[in-house]
ChimeraX commands (.cxc) that place a marker at each C-alpha (Angstrom):
marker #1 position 98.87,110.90,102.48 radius 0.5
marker #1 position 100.94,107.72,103.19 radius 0.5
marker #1 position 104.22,107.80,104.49 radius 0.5
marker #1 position 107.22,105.44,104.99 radius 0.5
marker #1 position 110.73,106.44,106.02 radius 0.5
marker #1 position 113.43,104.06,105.04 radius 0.5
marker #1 position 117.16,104.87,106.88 radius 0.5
marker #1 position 120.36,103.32,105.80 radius 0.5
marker #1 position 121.82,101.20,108.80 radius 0.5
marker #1 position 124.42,100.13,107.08 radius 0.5
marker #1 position 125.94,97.40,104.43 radius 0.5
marker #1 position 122.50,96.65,103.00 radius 0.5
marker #1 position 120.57,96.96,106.09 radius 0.5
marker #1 position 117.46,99.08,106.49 radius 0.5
marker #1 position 115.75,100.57,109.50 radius 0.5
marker #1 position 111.64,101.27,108.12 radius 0.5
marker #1 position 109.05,102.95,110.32 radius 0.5
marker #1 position 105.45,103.02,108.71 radius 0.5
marker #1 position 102.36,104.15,110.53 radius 0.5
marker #1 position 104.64,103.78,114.24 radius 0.5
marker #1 position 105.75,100.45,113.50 radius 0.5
marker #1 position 109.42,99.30,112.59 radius 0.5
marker #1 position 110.72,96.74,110.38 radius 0.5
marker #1 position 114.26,95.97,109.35 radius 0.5
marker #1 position 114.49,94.87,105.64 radius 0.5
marker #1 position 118.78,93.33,104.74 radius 0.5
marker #1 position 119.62,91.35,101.67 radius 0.5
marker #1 position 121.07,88.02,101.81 radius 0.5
marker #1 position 124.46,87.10,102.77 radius 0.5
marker #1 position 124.94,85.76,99.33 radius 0.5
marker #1 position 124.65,89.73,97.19 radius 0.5
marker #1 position 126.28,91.38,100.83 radius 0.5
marker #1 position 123.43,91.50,103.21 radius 0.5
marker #1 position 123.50,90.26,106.74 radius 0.5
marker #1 position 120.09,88.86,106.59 radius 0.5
marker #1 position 118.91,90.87,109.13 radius 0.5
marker #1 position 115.51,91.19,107.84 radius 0.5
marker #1 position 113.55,90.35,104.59 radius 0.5
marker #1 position 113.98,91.36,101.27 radius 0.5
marker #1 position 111.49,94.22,100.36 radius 0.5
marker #1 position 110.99,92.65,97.04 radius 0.5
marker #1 position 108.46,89.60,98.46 radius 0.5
marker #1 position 107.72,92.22,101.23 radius 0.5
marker #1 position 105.03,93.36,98.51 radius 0.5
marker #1 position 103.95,89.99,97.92 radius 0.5
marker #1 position 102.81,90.28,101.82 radius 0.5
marker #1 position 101.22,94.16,101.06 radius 0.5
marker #1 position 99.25,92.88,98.40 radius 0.5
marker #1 position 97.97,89.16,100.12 radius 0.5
marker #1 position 97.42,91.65,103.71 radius 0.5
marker #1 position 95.36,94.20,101.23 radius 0.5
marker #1 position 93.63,91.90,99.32 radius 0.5
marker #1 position 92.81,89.26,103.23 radius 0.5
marker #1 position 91.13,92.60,104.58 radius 0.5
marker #1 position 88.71,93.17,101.26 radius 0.5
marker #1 position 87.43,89.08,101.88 radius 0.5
marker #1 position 87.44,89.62,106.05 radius 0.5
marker #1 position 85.25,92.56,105.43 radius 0.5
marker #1 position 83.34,90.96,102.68 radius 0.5
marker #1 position 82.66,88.19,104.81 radius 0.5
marker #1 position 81.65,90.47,107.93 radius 0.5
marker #1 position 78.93,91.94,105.61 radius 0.5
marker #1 position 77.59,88.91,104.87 radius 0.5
marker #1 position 77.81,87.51,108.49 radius 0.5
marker #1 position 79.23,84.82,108.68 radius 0.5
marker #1 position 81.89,83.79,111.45 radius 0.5
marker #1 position 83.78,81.36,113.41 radius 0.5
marker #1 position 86.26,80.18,109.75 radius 0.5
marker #1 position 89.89,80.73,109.20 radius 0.5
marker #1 position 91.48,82.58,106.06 radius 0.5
marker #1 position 95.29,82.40,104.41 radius 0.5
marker #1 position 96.07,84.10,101.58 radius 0.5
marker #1 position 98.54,82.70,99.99 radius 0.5
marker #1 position 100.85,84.69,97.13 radius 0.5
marker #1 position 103.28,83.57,95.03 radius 0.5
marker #1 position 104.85,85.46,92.31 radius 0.5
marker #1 position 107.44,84.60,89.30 radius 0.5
marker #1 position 109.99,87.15,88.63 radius 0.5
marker #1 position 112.08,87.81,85.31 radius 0.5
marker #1 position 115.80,86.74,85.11 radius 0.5
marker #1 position 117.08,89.90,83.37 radius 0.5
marker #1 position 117.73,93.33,85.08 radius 0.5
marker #1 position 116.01,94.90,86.65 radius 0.5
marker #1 position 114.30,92.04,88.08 radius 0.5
marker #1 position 110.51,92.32,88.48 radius 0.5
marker #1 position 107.74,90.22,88.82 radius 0.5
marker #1 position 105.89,89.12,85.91 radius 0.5
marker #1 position 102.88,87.25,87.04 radius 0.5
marker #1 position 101.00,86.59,90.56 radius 0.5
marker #1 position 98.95,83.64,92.00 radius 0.5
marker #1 position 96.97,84.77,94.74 radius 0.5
marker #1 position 94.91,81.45,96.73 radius 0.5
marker #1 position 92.65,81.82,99.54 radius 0.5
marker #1 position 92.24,79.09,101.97 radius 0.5
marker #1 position 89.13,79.29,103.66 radius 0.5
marker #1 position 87.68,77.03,106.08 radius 0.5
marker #1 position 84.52,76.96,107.79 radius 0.5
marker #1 position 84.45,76.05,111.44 radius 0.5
marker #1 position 81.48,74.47,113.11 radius 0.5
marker #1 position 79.49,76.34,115.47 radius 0.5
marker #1 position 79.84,75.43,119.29 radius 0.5
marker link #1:1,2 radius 0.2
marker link #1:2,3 radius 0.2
marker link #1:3,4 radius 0.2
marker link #1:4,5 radius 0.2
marker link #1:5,6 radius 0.2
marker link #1:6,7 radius 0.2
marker link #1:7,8 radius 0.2
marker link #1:8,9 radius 0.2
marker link #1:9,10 radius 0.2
marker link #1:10,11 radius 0.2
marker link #1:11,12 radius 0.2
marker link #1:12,13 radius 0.2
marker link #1:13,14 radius 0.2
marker link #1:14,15 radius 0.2
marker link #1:15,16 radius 0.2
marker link #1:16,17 radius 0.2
marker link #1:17,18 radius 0.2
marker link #1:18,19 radius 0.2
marker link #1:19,20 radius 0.2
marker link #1:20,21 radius 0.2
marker link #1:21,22 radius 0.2
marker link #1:22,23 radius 0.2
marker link #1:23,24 radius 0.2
marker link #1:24,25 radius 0.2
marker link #1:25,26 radius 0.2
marker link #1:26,27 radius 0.2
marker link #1:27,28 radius 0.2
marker link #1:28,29 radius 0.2
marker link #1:29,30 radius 0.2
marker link #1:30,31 radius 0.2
marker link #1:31,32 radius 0.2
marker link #1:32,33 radius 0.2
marker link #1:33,34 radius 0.2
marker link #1:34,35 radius 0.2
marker link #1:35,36 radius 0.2
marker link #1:36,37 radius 0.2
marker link #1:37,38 radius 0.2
marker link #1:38,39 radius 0.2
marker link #1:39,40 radius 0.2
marker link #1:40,41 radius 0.2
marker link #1:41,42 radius 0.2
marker link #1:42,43 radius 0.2
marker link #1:43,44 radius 0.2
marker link #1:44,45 radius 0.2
marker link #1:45,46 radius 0.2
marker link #1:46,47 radius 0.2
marker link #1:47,48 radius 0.2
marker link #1:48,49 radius 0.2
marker link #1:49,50 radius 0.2
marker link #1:50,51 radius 0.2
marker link #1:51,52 radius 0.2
marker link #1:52,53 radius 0.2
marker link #1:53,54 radius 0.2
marker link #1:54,55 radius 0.2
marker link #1:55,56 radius 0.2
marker link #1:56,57 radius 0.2
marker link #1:57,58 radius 0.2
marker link #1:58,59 radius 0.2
marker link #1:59,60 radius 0.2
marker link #1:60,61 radius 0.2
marker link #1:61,62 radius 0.2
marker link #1:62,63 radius 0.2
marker link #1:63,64 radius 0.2
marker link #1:64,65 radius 0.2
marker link #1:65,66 radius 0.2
marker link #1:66,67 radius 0.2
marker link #1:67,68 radius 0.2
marker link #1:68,69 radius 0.2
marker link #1:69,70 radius 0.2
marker link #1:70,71 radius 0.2
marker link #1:71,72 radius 0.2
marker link #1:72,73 radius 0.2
marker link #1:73,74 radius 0.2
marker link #1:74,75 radius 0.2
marker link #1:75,76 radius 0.2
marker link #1:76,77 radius 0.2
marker link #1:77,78 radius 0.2
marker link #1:78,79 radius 0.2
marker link #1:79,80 radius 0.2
marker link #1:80,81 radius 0.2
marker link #1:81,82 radius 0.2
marker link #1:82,83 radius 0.2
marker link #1:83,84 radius 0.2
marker link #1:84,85 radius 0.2
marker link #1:85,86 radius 0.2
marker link #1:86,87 radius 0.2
marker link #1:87,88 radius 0.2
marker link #1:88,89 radius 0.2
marker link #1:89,90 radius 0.2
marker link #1:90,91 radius 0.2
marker link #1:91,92 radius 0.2
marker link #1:92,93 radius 0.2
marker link #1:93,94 radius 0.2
marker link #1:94,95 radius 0.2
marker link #1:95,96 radius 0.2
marker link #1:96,97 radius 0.2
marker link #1:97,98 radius 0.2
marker link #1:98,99 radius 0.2
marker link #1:99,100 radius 0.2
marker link #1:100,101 radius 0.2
view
């Protein structure tokens, strides 16, 4: 089982512990945040880019091969009506290859 606890701070200012580690996600000063922390709407867009970085690091563990760097990079675009969700993703992965000392 998977657990997150989310406590009202205050305004629109969260307090989030998740597996021991904190993180404060605020809206924007603009809708009456303080901008304390990021929005946990494109907080999934990280989730899914972390998830989806571990399956090619492990991938690429199996097949050996090392010394590269990897960015996974997510965008999504989001519907204009309420409630606002996202309606398509775009997931790139930048890989490069390093040479071998």
């Amino acid at each position: 089982m998977s657990e997150s606890v989310i406590k009202w701070r205050d305004g629109l200012t969260f307090d989030v512990e998740l597996q021991g580690h904190n993180l404060v996600i605020d809206a924007s000063p603009e809708v009456g945040g303080r901008n304390l922390g990021t929005t946990p709407k494109p907080l999934m867009l990280s989730a899914l880019g972390g998830c989806t970085g571990m399956d090619v690091v492990s991938i690429l563990k199996k097949m050996k091969i090392i010394n590269y760097e990897l960015e996974v990079h997510v965008e999504a675009d989001g519907t204009s009506e309420h409630p606002k969700v996202y309606s398509a993703f775009r997931i790139e992965y930048r890989f490069e290859g390093k040479e071998l000392p």
